[in-house]
C-alpha positions in Angstrom: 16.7 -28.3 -0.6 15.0 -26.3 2.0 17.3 -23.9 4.0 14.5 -24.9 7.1 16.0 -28.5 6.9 19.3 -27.5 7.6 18.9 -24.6 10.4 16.2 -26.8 12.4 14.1 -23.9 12.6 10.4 -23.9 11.8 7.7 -21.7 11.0 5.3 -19.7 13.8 2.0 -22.0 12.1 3.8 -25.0 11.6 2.6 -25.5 15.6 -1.0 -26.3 16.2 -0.7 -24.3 19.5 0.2 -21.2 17.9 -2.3 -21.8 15.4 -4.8 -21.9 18.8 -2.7 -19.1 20.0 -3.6 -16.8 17.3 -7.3 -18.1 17.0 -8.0 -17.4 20.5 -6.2 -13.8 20.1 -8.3 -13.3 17.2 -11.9 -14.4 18.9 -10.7 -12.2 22.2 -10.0 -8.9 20.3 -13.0 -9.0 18.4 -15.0 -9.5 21.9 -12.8 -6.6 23.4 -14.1 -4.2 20.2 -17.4 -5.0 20.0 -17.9 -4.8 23.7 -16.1 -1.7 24.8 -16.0 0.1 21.2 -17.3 3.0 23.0 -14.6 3.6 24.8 -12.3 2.8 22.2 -13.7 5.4 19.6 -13.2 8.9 21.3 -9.4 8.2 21.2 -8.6 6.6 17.9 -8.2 10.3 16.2 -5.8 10.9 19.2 -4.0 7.2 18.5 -3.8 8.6 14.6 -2.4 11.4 15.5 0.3 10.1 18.1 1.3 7.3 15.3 2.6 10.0 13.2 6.2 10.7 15.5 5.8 7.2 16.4 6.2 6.2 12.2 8.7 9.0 12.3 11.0 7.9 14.7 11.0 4.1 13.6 11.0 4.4 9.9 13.9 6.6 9.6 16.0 5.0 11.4 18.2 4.0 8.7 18.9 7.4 7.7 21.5 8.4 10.4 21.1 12.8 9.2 22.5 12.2 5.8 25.9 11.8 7.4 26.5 8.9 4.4 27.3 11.6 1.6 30.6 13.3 2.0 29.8 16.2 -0.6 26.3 17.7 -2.5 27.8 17.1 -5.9 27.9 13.3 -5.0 23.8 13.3 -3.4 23.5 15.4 -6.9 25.1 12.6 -9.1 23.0 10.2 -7.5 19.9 11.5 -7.7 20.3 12.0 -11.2 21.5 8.3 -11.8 18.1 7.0 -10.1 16.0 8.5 -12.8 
């Protein structure tokens, strides 16, 4: 039993539009490279370079400054347990 069946919801490709969609997104990016690569290129070691704090800021998000762990012996205990 599908939990889809029940909830109603359905899939992004289950649609032929989005299927279209993505097609035509796919067919206009690679136009938008190929043609105007040259001005893309100067600026992709700047784009590297600005995804670092980007990759910072959203992928610790879940870490809230260690607040979690009330004492070091406990982050000690733990670290051991894992391995």
């Amino acid at each position: 039993m599908d939990h889809d069946e029940h909830t109603g919801k359905r899939g992004f490709f289950d649609s032929r539009a989005n299927i279209v969609l993505v097609g035509f997104l796919a067919i206009g990016a690679y136009f938008l490279i190929t043609e105007h690569g040259a001005h893309i290129i100067p600026f992709l070691p700047w784009l590297l370079i600005l995804a670092c704090p980007l990759m910072h800021l959203f992928m610790h998000h879940g870490h809230h400054g260690g607040s979690n762990h009330s004492d070091g012996a406990a982050s000690d205990r733990e670290r051991e347990e894992n391995r």
